[in-house]
TORFIKOL-11198 format. One record per residue (C-alpha): residue number from 1; x, y negated, z. Coordinates in nm, 3 decimals. Last residue first. Layout:
BEGIN
+-----+---------+---------+---------+
! num !       x !       y !       z !
+-----+---------+---------+---------+
! NUM !       X !       Y !       Z !
...
+-----+---------+---------+---------+
***
This chain:
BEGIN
+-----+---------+---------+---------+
! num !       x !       y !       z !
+-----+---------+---------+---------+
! 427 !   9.924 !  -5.159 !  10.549 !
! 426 !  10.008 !  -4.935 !  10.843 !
! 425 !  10.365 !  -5.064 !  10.834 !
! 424 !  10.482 !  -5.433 !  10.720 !
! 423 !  10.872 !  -5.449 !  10.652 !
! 422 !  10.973 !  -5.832 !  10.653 !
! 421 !  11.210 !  -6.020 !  10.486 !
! 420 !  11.282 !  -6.376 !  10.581 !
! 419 !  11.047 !  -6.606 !  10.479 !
! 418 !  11.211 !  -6.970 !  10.420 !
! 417 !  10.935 !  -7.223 !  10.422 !
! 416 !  10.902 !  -7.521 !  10.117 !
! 415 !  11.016 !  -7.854 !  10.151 !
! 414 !  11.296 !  -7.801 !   9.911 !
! 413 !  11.294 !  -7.951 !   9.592 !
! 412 !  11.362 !  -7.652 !   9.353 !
! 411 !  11.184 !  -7.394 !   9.560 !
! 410 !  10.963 !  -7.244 !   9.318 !
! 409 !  10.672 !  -7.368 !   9.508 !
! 408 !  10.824 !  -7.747 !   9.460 !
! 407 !  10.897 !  -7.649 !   9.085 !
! 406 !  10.599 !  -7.518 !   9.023 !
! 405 !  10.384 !  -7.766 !   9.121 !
! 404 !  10.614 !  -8.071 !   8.946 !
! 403 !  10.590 !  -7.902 !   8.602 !
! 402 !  10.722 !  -8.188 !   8.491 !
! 401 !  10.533 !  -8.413 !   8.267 !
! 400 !  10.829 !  -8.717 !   8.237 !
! 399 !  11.098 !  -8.572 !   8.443 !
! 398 !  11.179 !  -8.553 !   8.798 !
! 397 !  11.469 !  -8.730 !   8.901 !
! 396 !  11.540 !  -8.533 !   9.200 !
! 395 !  11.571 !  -8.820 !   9.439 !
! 394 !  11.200 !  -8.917 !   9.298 !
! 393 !  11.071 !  -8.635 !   9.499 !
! 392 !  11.135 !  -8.838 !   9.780 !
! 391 !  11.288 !  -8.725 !  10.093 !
! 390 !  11.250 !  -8.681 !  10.455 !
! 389 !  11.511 !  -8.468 !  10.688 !
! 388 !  11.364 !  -8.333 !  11.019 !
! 387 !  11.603 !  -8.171 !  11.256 !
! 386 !  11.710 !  -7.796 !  11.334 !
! 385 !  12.073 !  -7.936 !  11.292 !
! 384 !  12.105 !  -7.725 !  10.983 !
! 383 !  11.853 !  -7.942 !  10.819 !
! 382 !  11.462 !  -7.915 !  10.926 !
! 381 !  11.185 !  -8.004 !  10.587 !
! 380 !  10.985 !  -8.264 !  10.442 !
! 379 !  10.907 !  -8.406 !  10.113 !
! 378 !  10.754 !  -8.691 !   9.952 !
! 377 !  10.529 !  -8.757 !   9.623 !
! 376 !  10.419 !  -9.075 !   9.544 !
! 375 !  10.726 !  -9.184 !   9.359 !
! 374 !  10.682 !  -8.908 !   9.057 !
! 373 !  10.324 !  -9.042 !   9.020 !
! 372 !  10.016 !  -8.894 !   9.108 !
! 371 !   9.676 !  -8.802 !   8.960 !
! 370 !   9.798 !  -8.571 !   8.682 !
! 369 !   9.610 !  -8.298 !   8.853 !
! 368 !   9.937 !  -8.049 !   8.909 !
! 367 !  10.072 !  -8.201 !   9.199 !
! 366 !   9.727 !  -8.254 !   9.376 !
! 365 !   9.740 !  -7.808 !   9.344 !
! 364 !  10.024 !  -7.811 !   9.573 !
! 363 !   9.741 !  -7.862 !   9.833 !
! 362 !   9.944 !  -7.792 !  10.199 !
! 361 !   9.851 !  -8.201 !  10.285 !
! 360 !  10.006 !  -8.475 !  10.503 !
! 359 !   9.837 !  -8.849 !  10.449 !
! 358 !   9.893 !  -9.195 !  10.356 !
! 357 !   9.650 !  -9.399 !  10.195 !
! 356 !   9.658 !  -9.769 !  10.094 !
! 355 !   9.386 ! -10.024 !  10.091 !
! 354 !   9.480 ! -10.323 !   9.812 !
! 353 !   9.195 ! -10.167 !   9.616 !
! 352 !   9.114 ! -10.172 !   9.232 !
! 351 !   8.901 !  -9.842 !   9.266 !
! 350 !   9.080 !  -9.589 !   9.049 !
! 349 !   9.349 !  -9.519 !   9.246 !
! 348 !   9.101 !  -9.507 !   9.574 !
! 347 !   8.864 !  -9.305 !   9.386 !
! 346 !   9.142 !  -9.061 !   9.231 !
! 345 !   9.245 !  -9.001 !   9.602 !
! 344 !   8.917 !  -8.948 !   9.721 !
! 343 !   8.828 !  -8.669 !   9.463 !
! 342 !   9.167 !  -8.497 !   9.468 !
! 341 !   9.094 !  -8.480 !   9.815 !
! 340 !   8.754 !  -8.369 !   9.782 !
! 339 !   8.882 !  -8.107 !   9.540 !
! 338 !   9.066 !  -7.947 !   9.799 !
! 337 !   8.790 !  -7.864 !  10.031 !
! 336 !   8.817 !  -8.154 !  10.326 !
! 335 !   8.838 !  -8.061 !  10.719 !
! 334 !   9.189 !  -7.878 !  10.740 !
! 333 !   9.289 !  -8.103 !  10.363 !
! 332 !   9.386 !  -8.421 !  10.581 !
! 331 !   9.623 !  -8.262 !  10.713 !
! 330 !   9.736 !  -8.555 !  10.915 !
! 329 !   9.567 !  -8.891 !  10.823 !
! 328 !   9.754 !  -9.233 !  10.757 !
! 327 !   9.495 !  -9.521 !  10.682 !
! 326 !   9.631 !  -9.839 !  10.574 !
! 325 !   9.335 ! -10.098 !  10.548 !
! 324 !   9.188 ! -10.333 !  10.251 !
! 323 !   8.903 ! -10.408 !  10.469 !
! 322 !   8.614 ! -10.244 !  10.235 !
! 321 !   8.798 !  -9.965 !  10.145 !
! 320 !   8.920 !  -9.846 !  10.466 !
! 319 !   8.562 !  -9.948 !  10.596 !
! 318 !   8.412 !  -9.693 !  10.287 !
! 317 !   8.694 !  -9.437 !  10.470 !
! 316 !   8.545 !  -9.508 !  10.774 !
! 315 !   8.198 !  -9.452 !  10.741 !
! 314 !   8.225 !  -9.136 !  10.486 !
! 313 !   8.479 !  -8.907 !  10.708 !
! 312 !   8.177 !  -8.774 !  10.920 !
! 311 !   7.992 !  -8.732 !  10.601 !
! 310 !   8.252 !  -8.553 !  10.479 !
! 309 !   8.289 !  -8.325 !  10.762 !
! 308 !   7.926 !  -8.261 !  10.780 !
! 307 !   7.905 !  -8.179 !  10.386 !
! 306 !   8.189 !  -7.939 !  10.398 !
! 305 !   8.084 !  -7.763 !  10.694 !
! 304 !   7.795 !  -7.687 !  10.522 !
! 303 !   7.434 !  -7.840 !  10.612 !
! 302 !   7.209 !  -7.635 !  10.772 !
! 301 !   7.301 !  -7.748 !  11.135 !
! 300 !   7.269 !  -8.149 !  11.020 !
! 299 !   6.847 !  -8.042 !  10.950 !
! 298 !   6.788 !  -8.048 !  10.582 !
! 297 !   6.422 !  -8.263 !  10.459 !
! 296 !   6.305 !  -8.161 !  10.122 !
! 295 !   6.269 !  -8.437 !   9.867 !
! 294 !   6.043 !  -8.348 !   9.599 !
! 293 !   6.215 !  -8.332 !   9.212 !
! 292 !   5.885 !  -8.097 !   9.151 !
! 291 !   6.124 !  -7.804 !   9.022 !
! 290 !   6.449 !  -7.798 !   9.193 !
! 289 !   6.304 !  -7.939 !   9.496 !
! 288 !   6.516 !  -8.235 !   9.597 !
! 287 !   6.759 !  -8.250 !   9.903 !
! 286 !   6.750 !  -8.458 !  10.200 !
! 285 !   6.989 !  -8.474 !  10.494 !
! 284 !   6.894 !  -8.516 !  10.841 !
! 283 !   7.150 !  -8.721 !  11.045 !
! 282 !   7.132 !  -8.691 !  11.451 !
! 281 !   7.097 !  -9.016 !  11.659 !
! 280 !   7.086 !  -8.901 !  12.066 !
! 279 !   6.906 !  -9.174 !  12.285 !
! 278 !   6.968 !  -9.194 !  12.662 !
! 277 !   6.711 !  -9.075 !  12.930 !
! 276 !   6.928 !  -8.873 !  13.140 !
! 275 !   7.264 !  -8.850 !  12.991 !
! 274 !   7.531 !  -8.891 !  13.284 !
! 273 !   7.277 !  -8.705 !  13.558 !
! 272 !   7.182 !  -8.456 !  13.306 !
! 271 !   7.530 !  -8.383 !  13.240 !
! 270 !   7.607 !  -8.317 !  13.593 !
! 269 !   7.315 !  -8.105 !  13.653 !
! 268 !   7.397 !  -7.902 !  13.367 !
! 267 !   7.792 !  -7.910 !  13.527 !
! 266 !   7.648 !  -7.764 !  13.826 !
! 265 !   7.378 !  -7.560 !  13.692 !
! 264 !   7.646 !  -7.308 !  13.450 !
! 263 !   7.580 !  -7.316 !  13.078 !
! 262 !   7.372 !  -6.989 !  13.004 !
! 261 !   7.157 !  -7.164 !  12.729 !
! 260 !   7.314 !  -7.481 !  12.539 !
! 259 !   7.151 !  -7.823 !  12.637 !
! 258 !   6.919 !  -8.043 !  12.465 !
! 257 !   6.610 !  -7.862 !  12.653 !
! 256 !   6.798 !  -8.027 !  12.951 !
! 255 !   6.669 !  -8.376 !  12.811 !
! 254 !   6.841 !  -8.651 !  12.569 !
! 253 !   6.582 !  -8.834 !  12.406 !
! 252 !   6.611 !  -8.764 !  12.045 !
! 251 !   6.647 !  -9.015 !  11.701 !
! 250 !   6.663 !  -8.909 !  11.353 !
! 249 !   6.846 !  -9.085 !  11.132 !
! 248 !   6.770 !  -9.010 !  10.751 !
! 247 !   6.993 !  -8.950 !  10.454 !
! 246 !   6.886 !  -8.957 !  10.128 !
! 245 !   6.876 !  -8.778 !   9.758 !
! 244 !   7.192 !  -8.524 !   9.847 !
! 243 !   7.314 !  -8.352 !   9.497 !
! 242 !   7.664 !  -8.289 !   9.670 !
! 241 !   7.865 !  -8.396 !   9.373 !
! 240 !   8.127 !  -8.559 !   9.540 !
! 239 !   8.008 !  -8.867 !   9.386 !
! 238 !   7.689 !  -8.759 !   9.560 !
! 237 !   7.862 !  -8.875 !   9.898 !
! 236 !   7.983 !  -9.189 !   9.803 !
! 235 !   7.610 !  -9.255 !   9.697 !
! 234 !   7.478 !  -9.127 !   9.996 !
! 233 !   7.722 !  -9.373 !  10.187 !
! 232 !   7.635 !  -9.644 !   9.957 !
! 231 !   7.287 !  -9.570 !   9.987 !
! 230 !   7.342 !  -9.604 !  10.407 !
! 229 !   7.513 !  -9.899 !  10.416 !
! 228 !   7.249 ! -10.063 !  10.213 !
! 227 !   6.982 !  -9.976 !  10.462 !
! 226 !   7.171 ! -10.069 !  10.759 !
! 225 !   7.129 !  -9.752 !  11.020 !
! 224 !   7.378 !  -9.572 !  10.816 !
! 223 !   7.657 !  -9.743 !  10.960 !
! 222 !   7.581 !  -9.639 !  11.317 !
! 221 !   7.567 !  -9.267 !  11.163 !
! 220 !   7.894 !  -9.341 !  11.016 !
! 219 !   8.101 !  -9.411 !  11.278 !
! 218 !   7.893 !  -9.196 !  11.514 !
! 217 !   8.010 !  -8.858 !  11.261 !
! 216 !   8.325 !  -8.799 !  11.497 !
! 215 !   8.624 !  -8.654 !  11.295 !
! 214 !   8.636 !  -8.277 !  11.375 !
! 213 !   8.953 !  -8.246 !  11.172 !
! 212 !   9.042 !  -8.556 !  11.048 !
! 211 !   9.372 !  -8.540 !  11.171 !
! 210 !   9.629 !  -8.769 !  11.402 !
! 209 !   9.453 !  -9.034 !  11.269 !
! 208 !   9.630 !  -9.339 !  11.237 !
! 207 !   9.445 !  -9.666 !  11.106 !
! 206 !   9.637 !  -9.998 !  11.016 !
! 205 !   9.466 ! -10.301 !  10.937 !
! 204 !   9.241 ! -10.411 !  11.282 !
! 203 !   9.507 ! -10.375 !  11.564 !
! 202 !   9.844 ! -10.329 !  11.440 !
! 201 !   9.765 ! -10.561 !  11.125 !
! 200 !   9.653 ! -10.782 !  11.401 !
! 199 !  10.010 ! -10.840 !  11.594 !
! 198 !  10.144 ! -10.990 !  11.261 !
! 197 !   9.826 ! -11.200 !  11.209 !
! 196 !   9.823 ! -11.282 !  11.615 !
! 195 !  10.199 ! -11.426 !  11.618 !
! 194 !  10.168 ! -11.761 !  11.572 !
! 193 !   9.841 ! -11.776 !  11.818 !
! 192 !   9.982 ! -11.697 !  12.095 !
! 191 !   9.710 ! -11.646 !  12.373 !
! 190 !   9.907 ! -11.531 !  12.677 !
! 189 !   9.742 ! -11.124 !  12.627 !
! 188 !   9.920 ! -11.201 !  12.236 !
! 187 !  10.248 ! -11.265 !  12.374 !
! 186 !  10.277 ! -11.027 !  12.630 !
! 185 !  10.197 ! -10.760 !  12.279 !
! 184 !  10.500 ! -10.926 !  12.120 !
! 183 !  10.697 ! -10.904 !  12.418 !
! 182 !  10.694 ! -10.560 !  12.439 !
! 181 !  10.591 ! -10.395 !  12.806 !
! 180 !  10.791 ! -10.156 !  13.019 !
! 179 !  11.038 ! -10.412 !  13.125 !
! 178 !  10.793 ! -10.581 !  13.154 !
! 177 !  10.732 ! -10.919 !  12.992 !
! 176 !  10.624 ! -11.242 !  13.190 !
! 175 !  10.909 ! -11.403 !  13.202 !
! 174 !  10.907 ! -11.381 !  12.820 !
! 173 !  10.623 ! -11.521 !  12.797 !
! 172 !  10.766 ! -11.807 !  13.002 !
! 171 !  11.047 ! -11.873 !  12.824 !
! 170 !  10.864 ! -11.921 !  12.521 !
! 169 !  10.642 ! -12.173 !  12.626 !
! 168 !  10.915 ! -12.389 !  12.717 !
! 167 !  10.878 ! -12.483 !  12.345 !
! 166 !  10.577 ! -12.340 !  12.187 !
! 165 !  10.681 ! -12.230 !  11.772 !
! 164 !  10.899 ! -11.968 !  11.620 !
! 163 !  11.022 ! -12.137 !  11.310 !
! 162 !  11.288 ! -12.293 !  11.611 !
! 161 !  11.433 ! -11.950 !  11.652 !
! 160 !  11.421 ! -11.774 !  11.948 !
! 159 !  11.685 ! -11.554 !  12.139 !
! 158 !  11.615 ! -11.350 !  12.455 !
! 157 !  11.816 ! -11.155 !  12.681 !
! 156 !  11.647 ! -10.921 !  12.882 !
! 155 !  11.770 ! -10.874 !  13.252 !
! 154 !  12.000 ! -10.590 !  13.443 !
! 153 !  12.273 ! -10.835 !  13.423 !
! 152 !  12.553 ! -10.549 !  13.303 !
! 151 !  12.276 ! -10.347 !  13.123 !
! 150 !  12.158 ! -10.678 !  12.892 !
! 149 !  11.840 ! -10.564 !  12.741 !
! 148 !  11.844 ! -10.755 !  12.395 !
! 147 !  11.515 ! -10.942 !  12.286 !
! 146 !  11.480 ! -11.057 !  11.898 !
! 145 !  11.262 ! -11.375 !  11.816 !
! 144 !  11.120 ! -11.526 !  11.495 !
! 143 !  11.368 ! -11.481 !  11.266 !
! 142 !  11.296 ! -11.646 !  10.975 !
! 141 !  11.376 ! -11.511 !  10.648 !
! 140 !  11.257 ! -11.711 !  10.324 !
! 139 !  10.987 ! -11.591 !  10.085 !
! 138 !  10.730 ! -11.844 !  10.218 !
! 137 !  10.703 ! -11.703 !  10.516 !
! 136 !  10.929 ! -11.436 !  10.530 !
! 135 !  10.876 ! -11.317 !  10.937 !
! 134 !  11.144 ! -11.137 !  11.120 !
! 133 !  11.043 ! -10.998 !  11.426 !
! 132 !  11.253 ! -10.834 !  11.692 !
! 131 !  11.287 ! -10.558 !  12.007 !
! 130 !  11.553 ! -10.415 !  12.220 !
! 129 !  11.579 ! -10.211 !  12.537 !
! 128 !  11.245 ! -10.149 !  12.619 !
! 127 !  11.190 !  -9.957 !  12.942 !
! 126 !  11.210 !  -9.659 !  13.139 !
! 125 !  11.147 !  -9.365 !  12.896 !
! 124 !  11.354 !  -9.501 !  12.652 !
! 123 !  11.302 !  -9.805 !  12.360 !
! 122 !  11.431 !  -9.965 !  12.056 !
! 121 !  11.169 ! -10.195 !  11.868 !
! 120 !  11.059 ! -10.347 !  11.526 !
! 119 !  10.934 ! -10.600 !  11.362 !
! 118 !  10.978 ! -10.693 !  10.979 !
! 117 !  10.718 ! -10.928 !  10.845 !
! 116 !  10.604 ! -11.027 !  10.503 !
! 115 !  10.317 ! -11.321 !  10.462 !
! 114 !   9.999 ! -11.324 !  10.256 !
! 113 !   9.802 ! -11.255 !  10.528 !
! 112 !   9.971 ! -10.944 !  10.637 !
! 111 !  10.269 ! -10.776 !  10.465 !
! 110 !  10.423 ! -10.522 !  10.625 !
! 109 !  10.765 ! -10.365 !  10.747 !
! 108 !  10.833 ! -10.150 !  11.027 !
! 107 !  11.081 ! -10.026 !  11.266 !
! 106 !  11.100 !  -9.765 !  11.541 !
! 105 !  11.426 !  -9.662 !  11.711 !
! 104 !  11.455 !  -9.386 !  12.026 !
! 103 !  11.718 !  -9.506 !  12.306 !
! 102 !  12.023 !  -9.226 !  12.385 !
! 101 !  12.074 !  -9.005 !  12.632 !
! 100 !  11.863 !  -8.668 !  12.455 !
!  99 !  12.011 !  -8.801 !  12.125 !
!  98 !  12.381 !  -8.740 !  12.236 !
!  97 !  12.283 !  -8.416 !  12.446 !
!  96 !  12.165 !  -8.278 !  12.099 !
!  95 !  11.843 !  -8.070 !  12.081 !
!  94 !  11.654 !  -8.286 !  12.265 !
!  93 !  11.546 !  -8.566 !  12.013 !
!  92 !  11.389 !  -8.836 !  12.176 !
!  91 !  10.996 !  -8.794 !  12.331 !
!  90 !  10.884 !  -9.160 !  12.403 !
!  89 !  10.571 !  -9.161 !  12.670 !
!  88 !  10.739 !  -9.469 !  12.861 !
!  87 !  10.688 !  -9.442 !  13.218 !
!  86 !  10.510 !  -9.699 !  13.425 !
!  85 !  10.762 !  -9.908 !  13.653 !
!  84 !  10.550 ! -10.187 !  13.621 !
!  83 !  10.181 ! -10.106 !  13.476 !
!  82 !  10.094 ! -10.027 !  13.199 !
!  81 !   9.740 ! -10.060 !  12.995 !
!  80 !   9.746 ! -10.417 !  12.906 !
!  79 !  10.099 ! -10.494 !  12.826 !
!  78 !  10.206 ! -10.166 !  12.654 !
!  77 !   9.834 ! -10.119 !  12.456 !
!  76 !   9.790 ! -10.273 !  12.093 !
!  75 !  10.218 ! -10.283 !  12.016 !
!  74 !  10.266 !  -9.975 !  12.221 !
!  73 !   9.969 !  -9.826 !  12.082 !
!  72 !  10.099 !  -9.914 !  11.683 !
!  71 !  10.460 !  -9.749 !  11.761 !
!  70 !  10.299 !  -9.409 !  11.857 !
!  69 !  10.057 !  -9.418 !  11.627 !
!  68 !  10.385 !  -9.416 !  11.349 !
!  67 !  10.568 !  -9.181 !  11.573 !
!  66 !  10.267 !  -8.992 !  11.575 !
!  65 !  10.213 !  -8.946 !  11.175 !
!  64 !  10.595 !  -8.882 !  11.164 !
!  63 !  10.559 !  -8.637 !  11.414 !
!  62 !  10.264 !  -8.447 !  11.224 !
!  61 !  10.515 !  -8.379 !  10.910 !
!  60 !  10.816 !  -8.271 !  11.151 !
!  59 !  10.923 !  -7.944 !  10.927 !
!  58 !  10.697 !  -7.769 !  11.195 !
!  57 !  10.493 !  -7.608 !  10.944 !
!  56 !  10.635 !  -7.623 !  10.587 !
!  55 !  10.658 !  -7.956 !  10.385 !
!  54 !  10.451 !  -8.237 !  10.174 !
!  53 !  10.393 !  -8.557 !  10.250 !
!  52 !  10.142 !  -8.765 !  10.017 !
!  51 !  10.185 !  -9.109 !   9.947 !
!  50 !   9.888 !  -9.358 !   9.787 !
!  49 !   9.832 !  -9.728 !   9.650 !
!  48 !  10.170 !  -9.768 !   9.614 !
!  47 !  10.309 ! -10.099 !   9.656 !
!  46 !  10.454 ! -10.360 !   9.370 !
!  45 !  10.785 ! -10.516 !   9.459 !
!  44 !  10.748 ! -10.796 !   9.728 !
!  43 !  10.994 ! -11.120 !   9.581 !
!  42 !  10.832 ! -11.362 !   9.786 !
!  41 !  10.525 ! -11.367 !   9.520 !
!  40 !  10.211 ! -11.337 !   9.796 !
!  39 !   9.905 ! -11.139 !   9.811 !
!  38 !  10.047 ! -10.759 !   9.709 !
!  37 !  10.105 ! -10.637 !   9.360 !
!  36 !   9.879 ! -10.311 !   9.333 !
!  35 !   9.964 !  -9.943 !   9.231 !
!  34 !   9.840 !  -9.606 !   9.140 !
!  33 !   9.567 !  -9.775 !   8.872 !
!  32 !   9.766 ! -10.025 !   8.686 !
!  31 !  10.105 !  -9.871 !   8.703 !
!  30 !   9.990 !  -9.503 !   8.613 !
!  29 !  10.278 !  -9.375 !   8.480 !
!  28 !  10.626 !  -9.661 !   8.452 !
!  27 !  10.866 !  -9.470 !   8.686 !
!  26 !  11.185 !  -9.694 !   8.684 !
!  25 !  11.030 !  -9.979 !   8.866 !
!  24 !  11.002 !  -9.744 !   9.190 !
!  23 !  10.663 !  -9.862 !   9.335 !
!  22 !  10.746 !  -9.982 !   9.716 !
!  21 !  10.576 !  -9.731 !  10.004 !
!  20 !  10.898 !  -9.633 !  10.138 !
!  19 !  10.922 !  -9.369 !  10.402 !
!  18 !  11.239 !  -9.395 !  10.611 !
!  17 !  11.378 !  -9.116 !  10.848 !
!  16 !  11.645 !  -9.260 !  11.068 !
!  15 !  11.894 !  -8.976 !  11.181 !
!  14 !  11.710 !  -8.706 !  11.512 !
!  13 !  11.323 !  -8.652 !  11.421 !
!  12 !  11.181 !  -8.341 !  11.544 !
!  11 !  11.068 !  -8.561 !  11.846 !
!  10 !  11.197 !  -8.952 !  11.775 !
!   9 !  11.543 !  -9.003 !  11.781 !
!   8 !  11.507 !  -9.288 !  11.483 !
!   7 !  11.188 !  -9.400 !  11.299 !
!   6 !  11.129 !  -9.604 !  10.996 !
!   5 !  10.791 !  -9.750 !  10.800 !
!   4 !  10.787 ! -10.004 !  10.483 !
!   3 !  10.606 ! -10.183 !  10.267 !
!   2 !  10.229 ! -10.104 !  10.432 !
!   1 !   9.975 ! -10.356 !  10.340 !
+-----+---------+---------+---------+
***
């Protein structure tokens, strides 16, 4: 469960940028259904079950979503996948030569197995220059370690607490960190077992997706091949109102007659090498006749873009569901009609779920449905310093019923893009 996410110097993204997923205790709408009390009582406010982010191109909505992914591979990946002297990919804020010198700043909080952690890390293209957990086991504040890159010894300092168990241990994990590398991911590849819930709500609880645009179907398709996985997936589905009575797999031996006409021999030859003999799964949908109820088999091609892309989006938003996950998708309405957003959101509200969504939309119309409160709603746009400024909607102290769609379009919270006036000839 997702408290709490920062980010400093990051891209568009010069001052710290918070988003808060705590339930403001002064907006009282839909408590039960838009919110949840997490799995311990140290003093965690209720979450939000949802946020949406709403703003004008290039008001730093999509960096947000990557500084977030960004933070979760170098927690999954830094020890494993770099090597020494390995670059960084952290992108600070160029259009200052204060930011463009100075460390970016990502922190998070969470709650994972009934316990509250705060970890975080500063970083440049060269190495890690600090990083720290706090863990509230209990309700109380341990701090399990924090690391401090002395620049006068050229070393890492480190300081542990005694809550943070293995004696000379220690040491040598750190020893063993790049500079390049966090400590918390060393950690994990030198079997720590402390720190493995905190390091798997990186891993297994939180899912990024830079958009669900052209989201892979396999997910689901592999899901579908369990029979009860499959009727709740064409019962998801049909909750959409899509009318579909089944969904089949259909199986294919790869051959050249698989491939597109006019593709050049070399790379045919190529692909024929890779693929030769494997299995292809393809979905076929089934409709009923209108008149004898029959089912009448659909091949994936003839179903609408719509269908495919929810289909594609089925399997892992019924594993969101399932696993109690955060999932954080950009423009999530580029694959998704409008009204299968509203639909998904009012499921998830409406289902009793820990998971949380998170997600960047253009759909004013979700602020007119009544399916959001005042403290689910977030804003983006640049400030004079061309840099991205994020803020609630709750900041404005929205009413009871506003008319929360026409203000935003009208302006009155910002967020919105300045057209300058134009003359258009030949019209």
């Amino acid at each position: 469960m997702l408290i709490e996410f920062s980010v400093t110097n990051y891209r568009s993204i010069l001052e710290r940028q918070t988003l808060n997923m705590a339930a403001s205790t002064y907006f009282k709408e839909l408590e039960s259904l838009n919110t949840f009390v997490p799995d311990q009582d140290d003093g965690v406010p209720r979450l939000l079950r949802s946020t949406v982010l709403y703003g004008p191109n290039a008001s730093g909505k999509s960096t947000l979503i990557q500084a977030l992914k960004f933070l979760q591979d170098q927690v999954r990946n830094s020890q494993k996948e770099s090597q020494a002297g390995d670059a960084i990919d952290v992108v600070p804020f160029k259009l200052t030569a204060g930011s463009r010198s100075s460390d970016s700043e990502f922190e998070v909080t969470f709650v994972e197995q009934g316990v509250r952690y705060e970890y975080g890390f500063r970083c440049n293209r060269h190495r890690f220059t600090e990083e720290w957990l706090f863990a509230y086991p209990l309700g109380r504040p341990q701090k399990w370690f924090h690391r401090v890159f002395d620049a006068q010894g050229n070393k890492d300092v480190y300081k542990f607490s005694t809550a943070f168990v293995g004696g000379r241990q220690r040491q040598g994990w750190a020893a063993q960190t790049r500079a390049n590398a966090l400590f918390l991911s060393t950690a994990i590849q030198l079997n720590n077992a402390q720190l493995k819930p905190a390091f798997n709500w990186f891993k297994q609880r939180l899912r990024v997706l830079d958009s669900a645009y052209g989201l892979s179907p396999s997910y689901t398709l592999q899901r579908c091949g369990k029979n009860e996985d499959r009727i709740r997936i064409v019962e998801f589905m049909n909750s959409a109102d899509l009318s579909i009575a089944d969904i089949q797999l259909k199986e294919t031996v790869f051959s050249a007659e698989t491939l597109p006409d006019g593709m050049p021999a070399a790379i045919k030859e190529e692909f024929l090498r890779d693929m030769a003999g494997r299995k292809l799964t393809e979905p076929r949908f089934f409709h009923r006749d209108v008149l004898t109820q029959e089912p009448i088999e659909f091949d994936d091609e003839e179903e609408s873009d719509g269908t495919r892309a929810l289909f594609a989006f089925a399997g892992p938003w019924l594993d969101v569901i399932e696993n109690e996950r955060v999932l954080v998708v950009d423009e999530l309405d580029t694959s998704l009609h409008p009204l299968l957003v509203h639909h998904l959101v009012k499921r998830l509200h409406h289902g009793g779920t820990k998971a949380q969504l998170i997600f960047t939309t253009h759909d004013t119309t979700l602020l007119s449905q009544k399916l959001l409160r005042r403290d689910q709603v977030w804003f983006m746009e640049k400030d004079a310093k061309s840099a991205t400024r994020l803020y609630p909607l709750s900041d404005f102290s929205p009413r009871d019923n506003e008319a929360v769609e026409r203000g935003y379009l009208n302006g009155r919270y910002g967020g919105i893009p300045f057209l300058k006036d134009l003359d258009f000839y030949g019209v």
